[in-house]
N, CA, C and O atoms as a Tripos MOL2 file, in Angstrom:
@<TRIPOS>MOLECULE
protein
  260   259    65     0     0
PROTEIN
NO_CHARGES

@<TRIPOS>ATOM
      1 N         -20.2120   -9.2400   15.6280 N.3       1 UNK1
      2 CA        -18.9190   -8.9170   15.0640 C.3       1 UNK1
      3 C         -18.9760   -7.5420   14.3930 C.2       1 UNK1
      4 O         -18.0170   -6.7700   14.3660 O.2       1 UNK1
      5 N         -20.2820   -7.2760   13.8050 N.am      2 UNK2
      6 CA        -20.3880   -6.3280   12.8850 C.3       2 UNK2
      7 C         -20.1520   -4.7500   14.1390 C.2       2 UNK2
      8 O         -19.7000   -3.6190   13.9570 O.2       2 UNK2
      9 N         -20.6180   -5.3290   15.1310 N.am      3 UNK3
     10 CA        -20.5250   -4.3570   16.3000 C.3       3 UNK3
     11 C         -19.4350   -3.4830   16.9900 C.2       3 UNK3
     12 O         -19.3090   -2.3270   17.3930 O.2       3 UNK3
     13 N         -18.8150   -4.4760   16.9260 N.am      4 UNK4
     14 CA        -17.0810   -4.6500   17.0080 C.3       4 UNK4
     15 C         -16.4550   -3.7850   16.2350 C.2       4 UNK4
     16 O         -16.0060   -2.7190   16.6580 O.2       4 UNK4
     17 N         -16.3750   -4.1760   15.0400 N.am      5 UNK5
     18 CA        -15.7100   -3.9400   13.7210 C.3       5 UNK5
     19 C         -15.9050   -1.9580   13.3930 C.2       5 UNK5
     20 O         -15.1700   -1.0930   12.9170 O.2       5 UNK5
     21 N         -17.0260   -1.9810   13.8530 N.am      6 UNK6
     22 CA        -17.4110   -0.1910   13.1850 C.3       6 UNK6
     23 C         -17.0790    0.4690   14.9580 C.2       6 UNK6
     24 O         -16.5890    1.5980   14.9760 O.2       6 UNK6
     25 N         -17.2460    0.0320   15.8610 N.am      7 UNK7
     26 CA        -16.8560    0.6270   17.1550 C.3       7 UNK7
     27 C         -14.9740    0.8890   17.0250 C.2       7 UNK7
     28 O         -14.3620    1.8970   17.3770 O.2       7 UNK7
     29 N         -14.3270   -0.5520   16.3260 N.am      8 UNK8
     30 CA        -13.0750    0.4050   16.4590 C.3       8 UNK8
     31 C         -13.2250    1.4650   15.1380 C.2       8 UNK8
     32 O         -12.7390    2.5470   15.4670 O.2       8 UNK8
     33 N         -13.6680    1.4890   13.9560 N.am      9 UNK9
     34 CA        -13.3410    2.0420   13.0610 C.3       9 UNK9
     35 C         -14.3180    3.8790   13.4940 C.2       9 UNK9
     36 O         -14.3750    4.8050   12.6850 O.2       9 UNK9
     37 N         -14.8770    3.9070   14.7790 N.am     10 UNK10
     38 CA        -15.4190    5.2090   14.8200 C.3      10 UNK10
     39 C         -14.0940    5.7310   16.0260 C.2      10 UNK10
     40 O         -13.7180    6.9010   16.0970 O.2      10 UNK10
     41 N         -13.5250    4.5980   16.9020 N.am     11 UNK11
     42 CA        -12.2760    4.9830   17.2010 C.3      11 UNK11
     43 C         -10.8680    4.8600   16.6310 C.2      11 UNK11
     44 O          -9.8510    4.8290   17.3250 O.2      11 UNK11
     45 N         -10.9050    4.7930   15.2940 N.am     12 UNK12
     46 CA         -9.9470    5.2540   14.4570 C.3      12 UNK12
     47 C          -8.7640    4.3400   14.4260 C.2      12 UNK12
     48 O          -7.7120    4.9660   14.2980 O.2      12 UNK12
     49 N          -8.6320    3.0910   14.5020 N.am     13 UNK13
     50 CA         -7.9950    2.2750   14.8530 C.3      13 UNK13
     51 C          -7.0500    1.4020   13.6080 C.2      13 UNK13
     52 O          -7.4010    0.3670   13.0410 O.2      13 UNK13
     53 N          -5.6720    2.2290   13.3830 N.am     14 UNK14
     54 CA         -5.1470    1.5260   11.8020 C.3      14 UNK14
     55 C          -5.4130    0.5870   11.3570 C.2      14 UNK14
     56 O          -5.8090    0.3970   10.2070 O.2      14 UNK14
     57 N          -5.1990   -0.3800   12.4190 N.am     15 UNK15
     58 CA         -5.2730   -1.4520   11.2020 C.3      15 UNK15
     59 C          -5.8080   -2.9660   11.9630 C.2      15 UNK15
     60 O          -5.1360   -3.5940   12.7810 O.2      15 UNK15
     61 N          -7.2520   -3.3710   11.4390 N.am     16 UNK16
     62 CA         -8.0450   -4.8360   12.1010 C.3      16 UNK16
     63 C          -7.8040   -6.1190   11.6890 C.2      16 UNK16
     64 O          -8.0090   -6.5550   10.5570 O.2      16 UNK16
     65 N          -7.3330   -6.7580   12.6940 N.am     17 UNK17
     66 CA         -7.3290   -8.2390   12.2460 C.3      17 UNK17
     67 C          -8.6520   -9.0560   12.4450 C.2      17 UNK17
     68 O          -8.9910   -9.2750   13.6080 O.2      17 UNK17
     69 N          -9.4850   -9.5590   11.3560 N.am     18 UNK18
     70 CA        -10.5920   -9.7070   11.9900 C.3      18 UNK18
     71 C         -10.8470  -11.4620   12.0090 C.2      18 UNK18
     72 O         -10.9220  -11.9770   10.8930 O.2      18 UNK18
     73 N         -10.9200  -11.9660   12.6710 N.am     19 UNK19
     74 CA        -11.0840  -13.8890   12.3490 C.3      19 UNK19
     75 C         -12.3040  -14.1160   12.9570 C.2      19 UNK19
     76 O         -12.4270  -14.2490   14.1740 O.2      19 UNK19
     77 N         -13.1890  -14.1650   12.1780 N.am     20 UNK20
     78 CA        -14.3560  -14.7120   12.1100 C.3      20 UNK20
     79 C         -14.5330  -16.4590   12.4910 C.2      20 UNK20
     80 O         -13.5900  -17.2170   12.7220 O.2      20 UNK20
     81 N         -16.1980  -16.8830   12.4760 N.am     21 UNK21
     82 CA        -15.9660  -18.2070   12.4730 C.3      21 UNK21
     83 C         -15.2630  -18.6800   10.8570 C.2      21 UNK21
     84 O         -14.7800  -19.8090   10.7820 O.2      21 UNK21
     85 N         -15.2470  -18.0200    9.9520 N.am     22 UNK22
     86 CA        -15.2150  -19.0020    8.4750 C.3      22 UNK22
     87 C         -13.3580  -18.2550    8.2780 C.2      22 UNK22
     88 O         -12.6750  -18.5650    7.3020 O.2      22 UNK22
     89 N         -13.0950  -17.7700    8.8340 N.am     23 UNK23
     90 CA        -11.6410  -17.6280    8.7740 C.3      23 UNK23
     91 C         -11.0130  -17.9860    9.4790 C.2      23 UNK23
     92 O          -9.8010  -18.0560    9.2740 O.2      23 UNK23
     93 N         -11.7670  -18.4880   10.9770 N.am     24 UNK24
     94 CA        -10.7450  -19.5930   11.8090 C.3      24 UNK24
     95 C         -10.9430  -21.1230   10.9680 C.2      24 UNK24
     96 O          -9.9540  -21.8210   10.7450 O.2      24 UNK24
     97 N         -11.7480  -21.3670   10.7190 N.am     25 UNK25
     98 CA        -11.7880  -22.2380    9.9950 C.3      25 UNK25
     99 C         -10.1740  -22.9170    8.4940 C.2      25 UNK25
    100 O          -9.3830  -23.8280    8.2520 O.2      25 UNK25
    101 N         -10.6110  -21.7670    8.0740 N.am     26 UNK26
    102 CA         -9.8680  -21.5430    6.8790 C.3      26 UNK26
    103 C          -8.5910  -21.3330    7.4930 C.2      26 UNK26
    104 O          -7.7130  -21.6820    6.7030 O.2      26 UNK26
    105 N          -8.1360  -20.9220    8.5390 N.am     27 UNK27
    106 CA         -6.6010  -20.6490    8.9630 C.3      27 UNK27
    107 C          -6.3230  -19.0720    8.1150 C.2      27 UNK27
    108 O          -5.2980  -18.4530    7.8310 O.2      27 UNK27
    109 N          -7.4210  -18.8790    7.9530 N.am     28 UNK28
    110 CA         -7.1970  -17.1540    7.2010 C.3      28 UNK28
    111 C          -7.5810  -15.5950    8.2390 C.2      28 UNK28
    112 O          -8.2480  -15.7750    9.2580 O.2      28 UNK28
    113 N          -7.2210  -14.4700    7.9690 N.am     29 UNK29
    114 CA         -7.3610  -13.6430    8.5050 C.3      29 UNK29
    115 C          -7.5790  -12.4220    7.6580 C.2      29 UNK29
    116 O          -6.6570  -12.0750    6.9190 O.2      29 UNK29
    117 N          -8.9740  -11.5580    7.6870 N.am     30 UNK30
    118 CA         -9.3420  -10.3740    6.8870 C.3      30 UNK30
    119 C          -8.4380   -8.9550    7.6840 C.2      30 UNK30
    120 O          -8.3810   -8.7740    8.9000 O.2      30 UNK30
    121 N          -7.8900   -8.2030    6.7720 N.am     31 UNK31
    122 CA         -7.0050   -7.0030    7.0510 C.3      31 UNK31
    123 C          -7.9080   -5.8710    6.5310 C.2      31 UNK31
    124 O          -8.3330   -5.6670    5.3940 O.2      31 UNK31
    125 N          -8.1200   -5.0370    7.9410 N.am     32 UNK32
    126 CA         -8.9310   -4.0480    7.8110 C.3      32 UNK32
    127 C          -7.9080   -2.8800    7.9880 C.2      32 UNK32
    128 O          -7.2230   -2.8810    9.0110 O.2      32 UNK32
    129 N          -7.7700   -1.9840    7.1620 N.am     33 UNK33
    130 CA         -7.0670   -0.9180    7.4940 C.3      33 UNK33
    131 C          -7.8100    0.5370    7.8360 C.2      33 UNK33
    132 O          -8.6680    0.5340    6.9530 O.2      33 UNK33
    133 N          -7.9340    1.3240    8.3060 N.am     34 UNK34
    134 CA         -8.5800    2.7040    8.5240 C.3      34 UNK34
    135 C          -8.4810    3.6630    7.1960 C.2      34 UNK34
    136 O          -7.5550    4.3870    6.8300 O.2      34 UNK34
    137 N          -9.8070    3.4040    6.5860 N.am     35 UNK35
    138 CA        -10.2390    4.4870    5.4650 C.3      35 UNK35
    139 C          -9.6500    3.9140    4.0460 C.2      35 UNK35
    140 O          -9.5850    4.4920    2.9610 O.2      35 UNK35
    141 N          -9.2290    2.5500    4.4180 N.am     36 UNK36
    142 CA         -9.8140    1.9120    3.0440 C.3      36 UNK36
    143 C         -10.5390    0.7500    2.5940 C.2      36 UNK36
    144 O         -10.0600   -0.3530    2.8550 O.2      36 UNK36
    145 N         -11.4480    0.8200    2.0600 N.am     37 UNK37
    146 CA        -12.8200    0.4030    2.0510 C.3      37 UNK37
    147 C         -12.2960   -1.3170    1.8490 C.2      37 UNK37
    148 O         -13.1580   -2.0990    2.2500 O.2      37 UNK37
    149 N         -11.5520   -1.7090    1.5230 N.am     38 UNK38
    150 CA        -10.9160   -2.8290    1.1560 C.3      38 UNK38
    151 C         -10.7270   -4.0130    2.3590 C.2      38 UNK38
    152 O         -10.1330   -3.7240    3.3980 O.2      38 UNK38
    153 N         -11.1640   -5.0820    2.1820 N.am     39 UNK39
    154 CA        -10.5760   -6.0080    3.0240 C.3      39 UNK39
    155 C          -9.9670   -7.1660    2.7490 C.2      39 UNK39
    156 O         -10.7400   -8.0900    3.0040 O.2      39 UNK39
    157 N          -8.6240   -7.6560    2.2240 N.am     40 UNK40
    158 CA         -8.3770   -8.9430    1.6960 C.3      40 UNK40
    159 C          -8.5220   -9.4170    2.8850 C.2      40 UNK40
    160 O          -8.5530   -8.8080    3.9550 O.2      40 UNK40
    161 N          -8.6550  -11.1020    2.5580 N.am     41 UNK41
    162 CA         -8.4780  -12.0570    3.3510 C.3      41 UNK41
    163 C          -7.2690  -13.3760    3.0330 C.2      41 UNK41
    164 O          -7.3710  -14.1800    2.1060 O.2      41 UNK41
    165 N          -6.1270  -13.3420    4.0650 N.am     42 UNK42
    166 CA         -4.8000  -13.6420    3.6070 C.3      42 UNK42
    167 C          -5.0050  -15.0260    4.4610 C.2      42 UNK42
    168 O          -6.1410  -15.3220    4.8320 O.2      42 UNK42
    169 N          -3.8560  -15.8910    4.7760 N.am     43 UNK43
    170 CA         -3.6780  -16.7370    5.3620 C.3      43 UNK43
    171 C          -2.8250  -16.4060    6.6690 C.2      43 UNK43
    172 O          -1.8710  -15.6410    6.5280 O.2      43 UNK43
    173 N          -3.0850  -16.8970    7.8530 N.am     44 UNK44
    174 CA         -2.8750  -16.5480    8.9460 C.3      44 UNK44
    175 C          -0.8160  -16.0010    9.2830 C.2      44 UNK44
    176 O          -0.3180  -15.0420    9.8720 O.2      44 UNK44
    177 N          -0.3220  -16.9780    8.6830 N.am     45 UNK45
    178 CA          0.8680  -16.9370    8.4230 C.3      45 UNK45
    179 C           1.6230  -15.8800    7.4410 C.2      45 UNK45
    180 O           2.8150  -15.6180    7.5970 O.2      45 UNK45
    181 N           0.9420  -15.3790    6.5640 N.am     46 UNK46
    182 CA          1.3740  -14.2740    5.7630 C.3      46 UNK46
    183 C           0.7750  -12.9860    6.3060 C.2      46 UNK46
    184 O           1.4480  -11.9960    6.0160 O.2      46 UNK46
    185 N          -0.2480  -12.7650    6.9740 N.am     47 UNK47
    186 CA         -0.3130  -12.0230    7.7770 C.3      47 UNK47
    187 C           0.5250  -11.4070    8.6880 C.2      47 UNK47
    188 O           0.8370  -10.2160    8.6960 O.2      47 UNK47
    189 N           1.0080  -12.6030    9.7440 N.am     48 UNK48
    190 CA          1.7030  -12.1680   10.6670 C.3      48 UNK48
    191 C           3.7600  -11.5220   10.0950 C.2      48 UNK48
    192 O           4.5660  -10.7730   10.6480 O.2      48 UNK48
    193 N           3.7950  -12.2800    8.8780 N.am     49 UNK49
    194 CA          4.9740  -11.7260    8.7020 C.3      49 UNK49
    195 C           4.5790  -10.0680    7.8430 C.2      49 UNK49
    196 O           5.1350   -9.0150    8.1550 O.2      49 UNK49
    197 N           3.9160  -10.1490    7.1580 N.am     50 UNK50
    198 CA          3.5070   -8.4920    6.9370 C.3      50 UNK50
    199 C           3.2010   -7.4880    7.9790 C.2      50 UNK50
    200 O           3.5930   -6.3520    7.7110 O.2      50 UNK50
    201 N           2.5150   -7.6670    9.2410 N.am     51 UNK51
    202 CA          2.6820   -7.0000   10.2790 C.3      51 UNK51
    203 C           4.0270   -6.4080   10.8380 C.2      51 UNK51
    204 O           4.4890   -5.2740   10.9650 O.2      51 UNK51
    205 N           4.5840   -8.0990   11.2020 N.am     52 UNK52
    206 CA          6.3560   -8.4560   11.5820 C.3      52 UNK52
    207 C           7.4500   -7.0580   10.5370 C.2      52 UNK52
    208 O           8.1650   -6.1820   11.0240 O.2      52 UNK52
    209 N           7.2540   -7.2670    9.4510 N.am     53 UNK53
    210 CA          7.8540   -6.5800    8.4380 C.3      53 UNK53
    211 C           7.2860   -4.7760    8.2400 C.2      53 UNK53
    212 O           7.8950   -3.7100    8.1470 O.2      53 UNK53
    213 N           5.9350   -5.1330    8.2410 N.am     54 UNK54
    214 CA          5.5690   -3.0470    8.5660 C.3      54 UNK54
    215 C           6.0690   -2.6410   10.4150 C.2      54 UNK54
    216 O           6.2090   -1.4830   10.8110 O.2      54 UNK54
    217 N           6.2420   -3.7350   11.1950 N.am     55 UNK55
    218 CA          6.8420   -3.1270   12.5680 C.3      55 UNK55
    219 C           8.3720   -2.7590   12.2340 C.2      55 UNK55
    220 O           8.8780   -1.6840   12.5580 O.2      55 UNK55
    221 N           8.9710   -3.6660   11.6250 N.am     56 UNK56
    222 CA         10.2820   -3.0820   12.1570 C.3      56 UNK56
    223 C          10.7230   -2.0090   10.9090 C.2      56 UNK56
    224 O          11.6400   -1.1910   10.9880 O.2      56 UNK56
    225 N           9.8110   -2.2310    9.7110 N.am     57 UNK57
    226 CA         10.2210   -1.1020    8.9660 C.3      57 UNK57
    227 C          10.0750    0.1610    9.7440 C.2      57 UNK57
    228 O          10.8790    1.0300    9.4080 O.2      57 UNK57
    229 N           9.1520    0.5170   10.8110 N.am     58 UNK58
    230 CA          8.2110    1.5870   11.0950 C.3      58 UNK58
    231 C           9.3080    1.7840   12.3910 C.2      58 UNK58
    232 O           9.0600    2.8940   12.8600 O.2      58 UNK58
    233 N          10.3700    1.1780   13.1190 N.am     59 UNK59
    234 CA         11.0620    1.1830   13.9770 C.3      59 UNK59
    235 C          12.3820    1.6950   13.1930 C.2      59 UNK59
    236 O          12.9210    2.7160   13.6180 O.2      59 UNK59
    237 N          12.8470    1.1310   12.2350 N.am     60 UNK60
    238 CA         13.6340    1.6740   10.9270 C.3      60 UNK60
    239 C          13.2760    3.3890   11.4000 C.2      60 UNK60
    240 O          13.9290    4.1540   12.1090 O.2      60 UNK60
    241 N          12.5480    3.4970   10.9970 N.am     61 UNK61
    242 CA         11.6240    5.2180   10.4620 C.3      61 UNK61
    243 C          12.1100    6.3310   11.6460 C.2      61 UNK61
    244 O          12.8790    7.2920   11.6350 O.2      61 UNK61
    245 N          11.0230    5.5200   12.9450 N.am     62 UNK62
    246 CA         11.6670    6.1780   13.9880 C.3      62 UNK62
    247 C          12.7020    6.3420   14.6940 C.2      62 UNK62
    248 O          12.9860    7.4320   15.1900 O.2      62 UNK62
    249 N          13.6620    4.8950   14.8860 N.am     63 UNK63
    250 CA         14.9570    5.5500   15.7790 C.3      63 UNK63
    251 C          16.0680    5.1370   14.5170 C.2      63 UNK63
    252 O          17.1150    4.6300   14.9210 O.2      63 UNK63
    253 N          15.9540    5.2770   13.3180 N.am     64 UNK64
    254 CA         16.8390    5.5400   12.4110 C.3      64 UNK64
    255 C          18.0810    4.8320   12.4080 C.2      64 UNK64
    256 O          19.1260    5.3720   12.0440 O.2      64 UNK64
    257 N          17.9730    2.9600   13.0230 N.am     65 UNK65
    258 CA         18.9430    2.1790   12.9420 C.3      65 UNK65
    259 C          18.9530    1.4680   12.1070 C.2      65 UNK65
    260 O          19.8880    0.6770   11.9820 O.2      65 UNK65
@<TRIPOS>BOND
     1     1     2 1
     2     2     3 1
     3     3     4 2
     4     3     5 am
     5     5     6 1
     6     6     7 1
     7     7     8 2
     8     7     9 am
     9     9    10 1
    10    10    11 1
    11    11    12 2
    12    11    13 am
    13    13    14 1
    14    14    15 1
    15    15    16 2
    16    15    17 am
    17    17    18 1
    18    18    19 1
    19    19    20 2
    20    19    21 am
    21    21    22 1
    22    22    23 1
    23    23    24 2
    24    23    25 am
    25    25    26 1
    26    26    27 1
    27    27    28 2
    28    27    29 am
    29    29    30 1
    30    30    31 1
    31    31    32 2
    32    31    33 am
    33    33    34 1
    34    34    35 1
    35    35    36 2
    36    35    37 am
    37    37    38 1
    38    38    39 1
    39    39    40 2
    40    39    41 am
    41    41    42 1
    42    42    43 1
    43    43    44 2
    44    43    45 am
    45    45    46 1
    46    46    47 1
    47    47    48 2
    48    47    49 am
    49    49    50 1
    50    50    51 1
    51    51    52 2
    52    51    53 am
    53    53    54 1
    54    54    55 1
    55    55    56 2
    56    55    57 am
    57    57    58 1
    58    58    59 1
    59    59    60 2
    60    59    61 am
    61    61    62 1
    62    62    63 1
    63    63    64 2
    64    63    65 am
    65    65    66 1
    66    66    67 1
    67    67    68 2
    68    67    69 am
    69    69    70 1
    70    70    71 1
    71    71    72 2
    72    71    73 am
    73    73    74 1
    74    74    75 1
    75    75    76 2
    76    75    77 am
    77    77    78 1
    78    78    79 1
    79    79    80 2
    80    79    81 am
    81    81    82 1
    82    82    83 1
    83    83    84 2
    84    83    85 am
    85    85    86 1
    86    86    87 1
    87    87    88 2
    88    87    89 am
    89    89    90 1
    90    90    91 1
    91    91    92 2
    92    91    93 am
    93    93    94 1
    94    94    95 1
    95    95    96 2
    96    95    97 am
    97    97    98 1
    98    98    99 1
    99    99   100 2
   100    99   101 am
   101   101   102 1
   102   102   103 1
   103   103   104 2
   104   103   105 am
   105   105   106 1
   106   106   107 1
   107   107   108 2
   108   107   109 am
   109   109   110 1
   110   110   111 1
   111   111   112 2
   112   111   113 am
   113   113   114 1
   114   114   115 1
   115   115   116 2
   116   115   117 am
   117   117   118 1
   118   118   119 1
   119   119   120 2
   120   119   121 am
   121   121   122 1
   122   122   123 1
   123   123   124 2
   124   123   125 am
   125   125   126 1
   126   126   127 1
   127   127   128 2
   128   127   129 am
   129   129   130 1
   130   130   131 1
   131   131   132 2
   132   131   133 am
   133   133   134 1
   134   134   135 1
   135   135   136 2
   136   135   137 am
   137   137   138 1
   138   138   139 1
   139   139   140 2
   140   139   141 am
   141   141   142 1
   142   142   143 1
   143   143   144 2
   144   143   145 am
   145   145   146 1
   146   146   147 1
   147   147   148 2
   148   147   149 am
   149   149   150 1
   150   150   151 1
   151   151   152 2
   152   151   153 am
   153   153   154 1
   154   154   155 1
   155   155   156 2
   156   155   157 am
   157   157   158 1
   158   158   159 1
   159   159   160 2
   160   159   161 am
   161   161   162 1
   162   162   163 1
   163   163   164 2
   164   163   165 am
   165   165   166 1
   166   166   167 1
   167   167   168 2
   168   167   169 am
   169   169   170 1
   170   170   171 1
   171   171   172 2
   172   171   173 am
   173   173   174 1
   174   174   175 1
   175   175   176 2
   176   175   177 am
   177   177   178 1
   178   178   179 1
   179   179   180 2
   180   179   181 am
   181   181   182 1
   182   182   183 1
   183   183   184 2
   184   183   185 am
   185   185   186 1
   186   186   187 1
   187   187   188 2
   188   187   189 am
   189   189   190 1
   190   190   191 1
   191   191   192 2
   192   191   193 am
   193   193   194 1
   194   194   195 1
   195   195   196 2
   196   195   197 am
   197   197   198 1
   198   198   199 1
   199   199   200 2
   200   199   201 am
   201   201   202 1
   202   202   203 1
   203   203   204 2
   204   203   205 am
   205   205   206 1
   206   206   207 1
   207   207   208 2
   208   207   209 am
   209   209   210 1
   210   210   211 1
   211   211   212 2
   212   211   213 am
   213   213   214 1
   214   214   215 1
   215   215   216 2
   216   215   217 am
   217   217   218 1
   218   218   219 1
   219   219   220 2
   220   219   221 am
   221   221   222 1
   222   222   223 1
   223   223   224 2
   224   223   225 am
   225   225   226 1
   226   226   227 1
   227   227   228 2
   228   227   229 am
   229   229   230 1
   230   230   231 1
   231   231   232 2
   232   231   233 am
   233   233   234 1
   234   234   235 1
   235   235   236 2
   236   235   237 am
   237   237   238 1
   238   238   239 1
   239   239   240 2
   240   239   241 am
   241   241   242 1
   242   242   243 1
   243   243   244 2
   244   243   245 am
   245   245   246 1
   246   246   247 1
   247   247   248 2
   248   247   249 am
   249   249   250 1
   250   250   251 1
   251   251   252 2
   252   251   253 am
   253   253   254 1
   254   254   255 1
   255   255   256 2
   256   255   257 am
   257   257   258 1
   258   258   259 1
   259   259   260 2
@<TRIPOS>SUBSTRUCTURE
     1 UNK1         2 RESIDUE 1 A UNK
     2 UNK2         6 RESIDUE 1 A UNK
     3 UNK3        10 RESIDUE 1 A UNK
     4 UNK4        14 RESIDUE 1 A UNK
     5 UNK5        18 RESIDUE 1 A UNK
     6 UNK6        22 RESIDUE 1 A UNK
     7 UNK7        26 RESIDUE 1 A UNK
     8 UNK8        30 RESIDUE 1 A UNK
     9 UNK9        34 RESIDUE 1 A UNK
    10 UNK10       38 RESIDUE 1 A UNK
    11 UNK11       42 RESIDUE 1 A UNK
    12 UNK12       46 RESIDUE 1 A UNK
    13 UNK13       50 RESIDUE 1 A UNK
    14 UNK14       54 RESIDUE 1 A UNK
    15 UNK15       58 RESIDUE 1 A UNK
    16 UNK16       62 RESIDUE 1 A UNK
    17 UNK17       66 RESIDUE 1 A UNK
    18 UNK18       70 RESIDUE 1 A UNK
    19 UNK19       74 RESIDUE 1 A UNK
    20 UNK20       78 RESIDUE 1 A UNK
    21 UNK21       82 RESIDUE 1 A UNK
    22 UNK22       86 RESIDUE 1 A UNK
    23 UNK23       90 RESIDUE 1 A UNK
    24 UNK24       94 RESIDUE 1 A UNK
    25 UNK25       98 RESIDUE 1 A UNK
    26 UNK26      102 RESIDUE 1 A UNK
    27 UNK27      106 RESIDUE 1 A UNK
    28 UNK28      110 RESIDUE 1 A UNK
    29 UNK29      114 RESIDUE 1 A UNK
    30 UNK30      118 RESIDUE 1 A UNK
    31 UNK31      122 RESIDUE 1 A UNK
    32 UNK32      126 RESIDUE 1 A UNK
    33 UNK33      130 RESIDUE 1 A UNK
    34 UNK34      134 RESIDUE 1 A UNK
    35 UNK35      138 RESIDUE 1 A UNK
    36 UNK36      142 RESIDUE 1 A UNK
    37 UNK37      146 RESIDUE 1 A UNK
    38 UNK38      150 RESIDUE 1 A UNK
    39 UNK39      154 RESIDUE 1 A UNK
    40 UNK40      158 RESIDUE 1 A UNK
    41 UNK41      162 RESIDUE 1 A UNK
    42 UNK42      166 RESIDUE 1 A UNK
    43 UNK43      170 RESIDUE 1 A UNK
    44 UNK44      174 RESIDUE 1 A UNK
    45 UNK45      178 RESIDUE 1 A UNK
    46 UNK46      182 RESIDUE 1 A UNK
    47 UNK47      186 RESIDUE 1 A UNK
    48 UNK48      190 RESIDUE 1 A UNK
    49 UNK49      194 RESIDUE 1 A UNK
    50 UNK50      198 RESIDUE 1 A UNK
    51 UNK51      202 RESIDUE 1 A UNK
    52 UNK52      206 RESIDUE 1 A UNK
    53 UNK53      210 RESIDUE 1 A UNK
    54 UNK54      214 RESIDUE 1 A UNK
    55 UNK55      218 RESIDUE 1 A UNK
    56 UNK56      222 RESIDUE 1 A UNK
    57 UNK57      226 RESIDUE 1 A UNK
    58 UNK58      230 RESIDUE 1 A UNK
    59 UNK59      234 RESIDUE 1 A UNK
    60 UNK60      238 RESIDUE 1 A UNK
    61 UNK61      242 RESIDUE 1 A UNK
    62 UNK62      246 RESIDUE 1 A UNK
    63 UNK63      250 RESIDUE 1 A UNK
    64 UNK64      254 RESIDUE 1 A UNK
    65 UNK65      258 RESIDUE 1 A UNK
């Protein structure tokens, strides 16, 4: 995993969802973002609406509807 994890971050990759064995477990998911050292680990479901919510803000941004 550890292999994984630094291969996207040397290809520069915003932002990692990473689910391990102990976070499939847990129904949780660690948020890796590019260049900050930080990783919470959220619940699978609050995840996906924070994604959901930075997409369409970021669609907001670009075609300005």
């Amino acid at each position: 995993m550890a292999y994984k994890i630094r291969e996207h971050s040397l290809a520069k990759v915003p932002v990692l969802l990473i689910v391990g064995k102990k976070e499939a477990q847990a129904g949780t998911v660690s948020i890796r973002e590019y260049g900050n050292p930080d990783a919470p680990t959220i619940a699978m479901e609050t995840a996906i609406n924070l994604l959901a919510d930075a997409s369409r803000s970021r669609l907001l941004q670009v075609f300005g509807t």
